[in-house]
C-alpha positions as CSV (number, residue, x, y, z in Angstrom):
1,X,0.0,0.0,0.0
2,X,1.6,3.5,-1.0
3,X,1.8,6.0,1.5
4,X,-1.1,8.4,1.6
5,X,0.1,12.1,0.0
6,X,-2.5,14.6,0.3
7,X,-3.5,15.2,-3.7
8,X,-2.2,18.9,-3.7
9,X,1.1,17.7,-2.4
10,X,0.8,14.6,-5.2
11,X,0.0,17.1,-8.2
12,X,2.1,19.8,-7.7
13,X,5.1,17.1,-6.9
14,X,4.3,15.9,-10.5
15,X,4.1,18.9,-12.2
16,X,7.7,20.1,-10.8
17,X,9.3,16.9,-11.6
18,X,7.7,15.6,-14.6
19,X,5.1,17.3,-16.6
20,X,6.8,21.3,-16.0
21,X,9.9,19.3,-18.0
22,X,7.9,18.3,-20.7
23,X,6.3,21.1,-22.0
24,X,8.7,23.9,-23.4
25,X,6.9,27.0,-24.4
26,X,4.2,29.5,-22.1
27,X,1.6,28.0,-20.1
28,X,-0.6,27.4,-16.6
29,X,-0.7,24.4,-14.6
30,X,-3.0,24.0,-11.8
31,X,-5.0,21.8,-9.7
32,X,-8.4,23.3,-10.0
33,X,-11.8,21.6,-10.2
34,X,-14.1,18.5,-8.5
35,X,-12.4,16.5,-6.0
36,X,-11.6,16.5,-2.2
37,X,-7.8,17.1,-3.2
38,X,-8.7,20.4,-4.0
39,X,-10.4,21.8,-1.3
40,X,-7.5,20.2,1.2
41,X,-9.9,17.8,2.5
42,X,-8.4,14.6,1.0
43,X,-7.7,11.5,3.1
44,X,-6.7,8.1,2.8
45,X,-10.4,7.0,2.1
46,X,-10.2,9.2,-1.1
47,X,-8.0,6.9,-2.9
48,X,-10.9,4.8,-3.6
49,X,-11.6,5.9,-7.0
50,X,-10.6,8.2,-9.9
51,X,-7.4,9.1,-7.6
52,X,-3.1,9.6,-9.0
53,X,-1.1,12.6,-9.8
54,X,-3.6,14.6,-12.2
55,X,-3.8,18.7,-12.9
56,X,-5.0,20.9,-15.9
57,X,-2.5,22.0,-18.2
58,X,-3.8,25.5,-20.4
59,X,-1.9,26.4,-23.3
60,X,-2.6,28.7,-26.3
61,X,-5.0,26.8,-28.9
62,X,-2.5,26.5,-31.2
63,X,-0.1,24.4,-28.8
64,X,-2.8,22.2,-27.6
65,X,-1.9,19.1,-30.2
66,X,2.0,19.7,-29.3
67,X,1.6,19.6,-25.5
68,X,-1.2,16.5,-25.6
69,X,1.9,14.6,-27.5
70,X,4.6,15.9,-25.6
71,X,2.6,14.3,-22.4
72,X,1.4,10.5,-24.3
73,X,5.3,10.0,-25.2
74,X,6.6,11.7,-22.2
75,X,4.9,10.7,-19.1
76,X,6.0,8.0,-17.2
77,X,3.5,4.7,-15.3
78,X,4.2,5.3,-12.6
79,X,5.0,8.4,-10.1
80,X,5.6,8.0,-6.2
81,X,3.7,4.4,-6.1
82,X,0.8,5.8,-8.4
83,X,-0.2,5.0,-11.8
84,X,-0.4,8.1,-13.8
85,X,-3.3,6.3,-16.0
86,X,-6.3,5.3,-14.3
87,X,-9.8,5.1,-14.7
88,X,-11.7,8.0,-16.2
89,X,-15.2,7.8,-14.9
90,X,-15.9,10.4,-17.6
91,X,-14.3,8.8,-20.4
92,X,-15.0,5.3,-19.3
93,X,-11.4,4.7,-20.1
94,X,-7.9,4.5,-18.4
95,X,-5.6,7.3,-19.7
96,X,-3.4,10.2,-18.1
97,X,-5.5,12.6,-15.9
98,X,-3.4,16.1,-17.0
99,X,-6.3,17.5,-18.6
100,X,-4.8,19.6,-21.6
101,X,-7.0,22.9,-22.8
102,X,-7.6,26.5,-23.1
103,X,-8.4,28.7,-20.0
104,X,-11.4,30.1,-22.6
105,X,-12.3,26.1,-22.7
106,X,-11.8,25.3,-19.4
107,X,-14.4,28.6,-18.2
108,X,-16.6,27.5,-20.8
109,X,-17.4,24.1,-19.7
110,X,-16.8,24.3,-16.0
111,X,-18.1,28.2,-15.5
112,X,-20.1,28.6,-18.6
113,X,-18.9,31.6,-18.7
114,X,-15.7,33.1,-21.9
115,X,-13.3,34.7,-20.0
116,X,-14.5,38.3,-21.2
117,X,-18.0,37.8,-20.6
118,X,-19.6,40.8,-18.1
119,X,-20.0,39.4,-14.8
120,X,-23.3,40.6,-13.8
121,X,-25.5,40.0,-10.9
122,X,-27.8,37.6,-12.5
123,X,-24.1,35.6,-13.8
124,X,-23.2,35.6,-10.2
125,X,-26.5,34.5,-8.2
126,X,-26.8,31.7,-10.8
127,X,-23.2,30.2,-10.2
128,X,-23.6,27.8,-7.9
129,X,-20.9,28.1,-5.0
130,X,-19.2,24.6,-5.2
131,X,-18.0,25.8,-9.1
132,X,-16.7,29.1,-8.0
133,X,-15.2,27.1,-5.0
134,X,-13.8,24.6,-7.4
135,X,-12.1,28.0,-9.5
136,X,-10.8,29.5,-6.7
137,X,-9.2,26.5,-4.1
138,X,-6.9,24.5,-5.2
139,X,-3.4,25.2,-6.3
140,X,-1.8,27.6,-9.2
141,X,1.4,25.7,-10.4
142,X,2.6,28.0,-12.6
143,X,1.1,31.0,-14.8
144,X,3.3,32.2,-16.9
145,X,1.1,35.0,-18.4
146,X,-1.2,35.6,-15.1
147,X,-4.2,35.2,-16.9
148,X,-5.3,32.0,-14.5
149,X,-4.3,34.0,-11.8
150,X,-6.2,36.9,-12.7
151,X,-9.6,35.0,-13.1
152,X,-9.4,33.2,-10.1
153,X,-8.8,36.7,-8.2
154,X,-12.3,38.1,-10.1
155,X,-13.9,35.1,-8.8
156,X,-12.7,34.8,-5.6
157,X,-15.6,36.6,-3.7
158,X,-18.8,38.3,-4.7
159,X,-19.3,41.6,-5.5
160,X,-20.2,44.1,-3.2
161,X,-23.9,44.9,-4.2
162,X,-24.7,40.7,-4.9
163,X,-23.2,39.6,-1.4
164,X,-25.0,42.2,0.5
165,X,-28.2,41.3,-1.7
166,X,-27.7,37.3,-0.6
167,X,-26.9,38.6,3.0
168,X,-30.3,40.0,2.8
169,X,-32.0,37.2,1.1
170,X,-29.8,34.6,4.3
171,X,-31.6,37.0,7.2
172,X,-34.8,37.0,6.0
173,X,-34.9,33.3,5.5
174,X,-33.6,33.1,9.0
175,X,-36.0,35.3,10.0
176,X,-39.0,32.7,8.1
177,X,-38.0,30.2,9.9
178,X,-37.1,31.4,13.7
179,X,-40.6,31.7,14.8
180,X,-41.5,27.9,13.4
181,X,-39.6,26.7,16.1
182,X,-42.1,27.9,19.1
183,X,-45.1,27.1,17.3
184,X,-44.1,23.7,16.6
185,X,-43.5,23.0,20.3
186,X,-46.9,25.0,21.1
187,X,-48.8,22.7,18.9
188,X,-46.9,19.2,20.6
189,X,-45.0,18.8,17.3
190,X,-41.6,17.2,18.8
191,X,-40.3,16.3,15.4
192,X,-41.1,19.4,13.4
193,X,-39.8,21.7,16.0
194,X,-36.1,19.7,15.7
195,X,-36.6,19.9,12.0
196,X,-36.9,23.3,12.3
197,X,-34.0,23.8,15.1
198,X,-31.8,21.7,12.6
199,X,-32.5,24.4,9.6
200,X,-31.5,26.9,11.7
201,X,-28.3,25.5,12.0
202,X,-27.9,25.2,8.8
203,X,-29.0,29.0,7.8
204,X,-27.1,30.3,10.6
205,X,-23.7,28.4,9.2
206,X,-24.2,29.5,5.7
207,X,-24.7,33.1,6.9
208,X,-20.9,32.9,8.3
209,X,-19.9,31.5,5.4
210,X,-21.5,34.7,3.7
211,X,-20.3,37.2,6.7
212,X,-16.8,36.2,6.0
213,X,-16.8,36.1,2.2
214,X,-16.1,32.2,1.6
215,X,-18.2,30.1,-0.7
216,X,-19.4,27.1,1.1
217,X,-19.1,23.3,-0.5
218,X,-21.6,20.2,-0.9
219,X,-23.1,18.9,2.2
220,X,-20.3,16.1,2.3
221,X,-17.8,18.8,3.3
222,X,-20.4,21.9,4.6
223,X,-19.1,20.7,8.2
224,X,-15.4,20.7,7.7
225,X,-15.4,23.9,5.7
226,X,-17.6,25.5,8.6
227,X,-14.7,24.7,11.2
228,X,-12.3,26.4,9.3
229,X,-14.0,29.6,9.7
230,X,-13.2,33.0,12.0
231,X,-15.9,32.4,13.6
232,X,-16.1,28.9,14.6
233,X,-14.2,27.9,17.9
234,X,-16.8,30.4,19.3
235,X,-20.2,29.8,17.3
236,X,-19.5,25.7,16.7
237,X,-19.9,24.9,20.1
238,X,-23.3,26.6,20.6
239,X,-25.1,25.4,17.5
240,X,-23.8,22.0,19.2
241,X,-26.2,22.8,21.8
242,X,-29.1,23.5,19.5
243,X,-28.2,20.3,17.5
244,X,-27.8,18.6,20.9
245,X,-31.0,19.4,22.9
246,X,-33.9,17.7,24.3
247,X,-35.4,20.3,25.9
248,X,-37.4,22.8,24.0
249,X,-35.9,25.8,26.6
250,X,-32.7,24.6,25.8
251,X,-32.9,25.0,22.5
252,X,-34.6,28.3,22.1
253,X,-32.0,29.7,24.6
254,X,-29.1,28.3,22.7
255,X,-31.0,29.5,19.2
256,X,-30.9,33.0,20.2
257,X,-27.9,33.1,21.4
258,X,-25.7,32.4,18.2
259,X,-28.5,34.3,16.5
260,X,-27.2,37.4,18.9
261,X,-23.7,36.1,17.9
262,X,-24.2,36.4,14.2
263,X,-26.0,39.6,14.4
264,X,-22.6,41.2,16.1
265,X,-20.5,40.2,13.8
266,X,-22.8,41.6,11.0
267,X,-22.2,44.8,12.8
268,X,-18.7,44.2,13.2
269,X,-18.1,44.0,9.5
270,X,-19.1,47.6,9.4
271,X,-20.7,47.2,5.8
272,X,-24.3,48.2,6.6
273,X,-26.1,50.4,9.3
274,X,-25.8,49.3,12.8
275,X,-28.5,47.1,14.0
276,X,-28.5,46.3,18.3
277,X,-29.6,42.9,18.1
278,X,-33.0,42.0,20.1
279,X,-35.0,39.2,21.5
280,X,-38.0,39.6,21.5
281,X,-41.5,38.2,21.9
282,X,-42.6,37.5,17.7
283,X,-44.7,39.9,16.1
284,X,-46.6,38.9,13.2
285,X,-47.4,42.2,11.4
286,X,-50.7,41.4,11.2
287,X,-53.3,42.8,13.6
288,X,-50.9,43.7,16.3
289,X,-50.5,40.3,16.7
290,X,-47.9,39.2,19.4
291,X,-46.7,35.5,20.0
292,X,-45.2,34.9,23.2
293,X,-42.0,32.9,20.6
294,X,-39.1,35.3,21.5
295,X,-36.9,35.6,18.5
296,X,-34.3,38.1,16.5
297,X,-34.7,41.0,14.9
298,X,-33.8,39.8,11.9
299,X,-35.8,41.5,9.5
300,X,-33.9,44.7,10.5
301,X,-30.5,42.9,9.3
302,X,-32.2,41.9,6.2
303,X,-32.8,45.6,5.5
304,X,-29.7,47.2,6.8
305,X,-27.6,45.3,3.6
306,X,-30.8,46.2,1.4
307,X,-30.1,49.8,2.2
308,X,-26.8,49.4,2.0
309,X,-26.6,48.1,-1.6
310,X,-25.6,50.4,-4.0
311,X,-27.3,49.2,-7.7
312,X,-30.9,50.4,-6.9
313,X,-32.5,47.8,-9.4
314,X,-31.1,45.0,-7.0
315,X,-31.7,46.9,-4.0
316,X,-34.9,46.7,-4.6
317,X,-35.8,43.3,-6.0
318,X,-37.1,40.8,-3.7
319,X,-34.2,39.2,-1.8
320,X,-35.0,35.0,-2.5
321,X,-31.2,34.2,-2.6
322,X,-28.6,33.2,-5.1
323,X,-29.1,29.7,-6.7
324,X,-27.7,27.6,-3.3
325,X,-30.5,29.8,-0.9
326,X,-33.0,29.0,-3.7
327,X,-32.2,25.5,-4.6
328,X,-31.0,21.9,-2.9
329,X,-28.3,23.1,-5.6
330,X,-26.6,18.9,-5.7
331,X,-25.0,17.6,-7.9
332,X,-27.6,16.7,-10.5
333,X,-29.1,20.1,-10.6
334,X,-25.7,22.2,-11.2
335,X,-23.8,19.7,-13.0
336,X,-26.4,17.7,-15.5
337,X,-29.1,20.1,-16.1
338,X,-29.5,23.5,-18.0
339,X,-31.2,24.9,-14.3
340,X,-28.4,27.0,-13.6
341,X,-28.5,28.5,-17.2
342,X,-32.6,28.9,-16.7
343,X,-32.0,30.7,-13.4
344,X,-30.0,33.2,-14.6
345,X,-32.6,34.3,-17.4
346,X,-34.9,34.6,-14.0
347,X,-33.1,36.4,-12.2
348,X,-32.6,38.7,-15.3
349,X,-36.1,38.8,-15.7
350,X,-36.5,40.1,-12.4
351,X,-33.9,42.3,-12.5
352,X,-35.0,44.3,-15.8
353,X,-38.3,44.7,-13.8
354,X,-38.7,48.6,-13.1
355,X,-38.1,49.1,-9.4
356,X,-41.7,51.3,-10.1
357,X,-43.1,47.9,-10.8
358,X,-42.5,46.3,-7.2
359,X,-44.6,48.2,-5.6
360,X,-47.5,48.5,-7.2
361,X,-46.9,52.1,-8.7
C-alpha cells in the first residue's frame, strides 16, 4: 500500500518533476476543479476511486496538439507508487488525468462563462458556489502570463452589491423560519420543531460562510469547511447545543444566542447600518398580533444590507437568494441540467423589472 500524499502535495510534486519538464513554451498548470484534493480535505479513504497525480495544463489553442503529444510519449507509469493512468469515470477509459485545454475552454465548460464575458448580478446568483469554489481553491502551479491567476482573483468573492443582496436574502430566510420553532413546540409537534431547530443550523452556518466572504461546498464537506471559519471555535460549540437538545428551553435559549452572535459580527463587519440585536416576543405584522415565541430582529438585518446596496435595481428586487439559498443546488441540478442557465434568465427577468413595478406604482 503507498503512503497516503495529500492530492495537492501529489500534483504539484508531479508537475515540478515531470510534466513542467515536458512542456517547453508558455503556459498554466494548476489543480483546479471536482475533488476533495482540491479543497484540502483529501484523506486516505479518497484513494478509492478516480485518484493519482492529475492537474489541468492551459496552453494557447494552437499548442494544444503539441503539448497533448509531448505528455502521451513523455509521461511515465508510474510516479511516487501511483499509476499516472487510471480510470476515467468520464471517459469510461484508463488514460493520463493532466487535462490539456484553453483557459477560454476550461471557463466554458466548468463556469459557462468566456473569460471576457460581463459578470453581472444575475451571472453571479446563478453560479452555484461549489463551481466558483472549485475556480478558486486549489493550487496555481505555474502562470506564466497571469491570466489564470487573474480569473481566479475576479472570482474569488462576490461583488459588493450581490453579497449584500444574498446577505439580505440569508436573514430574511432566518428570520422565516425562527418563529416555526415555538409554534411547533406549542402545537406538541416534537419532530417538526427539531426539524426546524436543525434548519436553523444550517441558515445560521451559511450566513458565516457569507459574513466572511467564503463560498461554502456540498453537504459532504459543509461541516469541515464551517470549522475552518473566523468564527467557529466560538459559534460551533453553541449550534452544538441547538443540534444537541432535548429540551425545548434549551434549544430556544441556545437558538438565540448564536443568533445574537451572528448579528454582532454583521455589525462588526461595518458594511451596513448598525442594527442592536434584540430578542423579542414575535410579532406577526398582522393585527398587532404578538406571539409569546421570542426571537431576533432579523428583519432589520435583512434591511440594513438592502439599504446598504448600491445598484438600486437590486436593491430593490425581492431578496430569495442566489441559486444555493433558492435550490438543494446537488450535484444533479448544477452539473447535469441547463437549471443554472434557466435561473440566470430569471433572475434577469426580475432584475430588468422597473423598481416602479415592485410596488405596485
Amino acid at each position: 500500500m503507498n503512503t497516503f500524499i495529500p492530492g495537492i502535495e501529489l500534483s504539484r510534486a508531479f508537475y515540478t518533476d515531470v510534466v513542467g519538464k515536458l512542456v517547453h513554451f508558455p503556459h498554466a498548470a494548476a489543480l483546479l476543479g471536482e475533488g476533495s484534493e482540491v479543497m484540502g480535505y483529501d484523506q486516505p479513504r479518497s484513494t478509492d476511486h478516480s485518484w493519482g497525480p492529475r492537474l489541468q495544463l492551459f496552453v494557447g489553442a494552437a499548442r494544444l496538439r503539441e503539448a497533448a503529444q509531448a505528455l502521451e510519449s513523455g509521461l511515465p507509469d508510474e510516479f511516487k507508487g501511483y499509476p499516472v493512468r487510471f480510470y476515467s469515470w468520464q471517459t469510461g477509459t484508463v488514460r493520463h488525468h493532466v487535462e490539456v485545454t484553453t483557459l477560454d475552454d476550461w471557463l466554458l465548460s466548468q463556469l459557462r462563462i468566456e473569460r471576457h464575458t460581463e459578470l453581472t448580478p444575475e451571472k453571479w446568483l446563478a453560479m452555484p458556489q461549489q463551481h466558483l469554489l472549485q475556480f478558486t481553491a486549489g493550487e496555481v502551479f505555474r502562470d506564466d502570463l497571469g491570466e489564470l491567476t487573474e480569473m481566479r482573483r475576479r472570482f474569488s468573492q462576490y461583488p459588493d452589491d450581490v453579497w449584500l443582496w444574498m446577505m439580505a436574502a440569508q436573514w430574511h430566510l432566518i428570520g422565516n423560519a425562527e418563529p416555526l420553532l415555538g409554534r411547533t413546540v406549542e402545537a406538541g409537534d416534537v419532530r417538526g420543531s427539531a426539524l426546524i431547530a436543525y434548519r436553523l443550523v444550517r441558515l445560521m452556518m451559511e450566513m458565516c460562510f457569507l459574513q466572511e466572504r467564503r463560498y461554502w461546498p456540498y453537504s459532504k464537506w459543509f461541516g469541515t469547511a464551517f470549522s475552518k471559519l473566523q468564527i467557529a471555535p466560538a459559534l460551533g460549540p453553541v449550534l452544538d447545543e441547538v443540534l444537541a437538545a432535548t429540551e425545548p428551553s434549551d434549544r430556544h435559549r441556545a437558538v438565540s444566542g448564536a443568533l445574537v452572535m451572528i448579528a454582532e459580527r454583521h455589525n462588526a463587519l461595518g458594511v451596513a447600518p448598525q442594527v442592536p440585536p434584540i430578542v423579542a416576543p414575535f410579532q406577526v405584522g398582522i393585527n398587532d398580533a404578538v406571539r409569546p415565541y421570542r426571537v431576533l430582529n432579523a428583519g432589520s438585518y435583512a434591511e440594513a444590507c438592502r439599504q446598504a446596496i448600491a445598484d438600486e435595481t437590486l436593491r430593490q428586487t425581492v431578496a430569495v437568494g442566489g441559486i444555493d439559498q433558492l435550490t438543494h443546488a446537488d450535484d444533479a441540478l448544477i452539473n447535469f441540467t441547463s437549471w443554472p442557465c434557466h435561473l440566470e434568465a430569471g433572475y434577469k427577468a426580475e432584475l430588468e423589472i422597473k423598481p416602479s413595478g415592485r410596488d405596485g406604482s
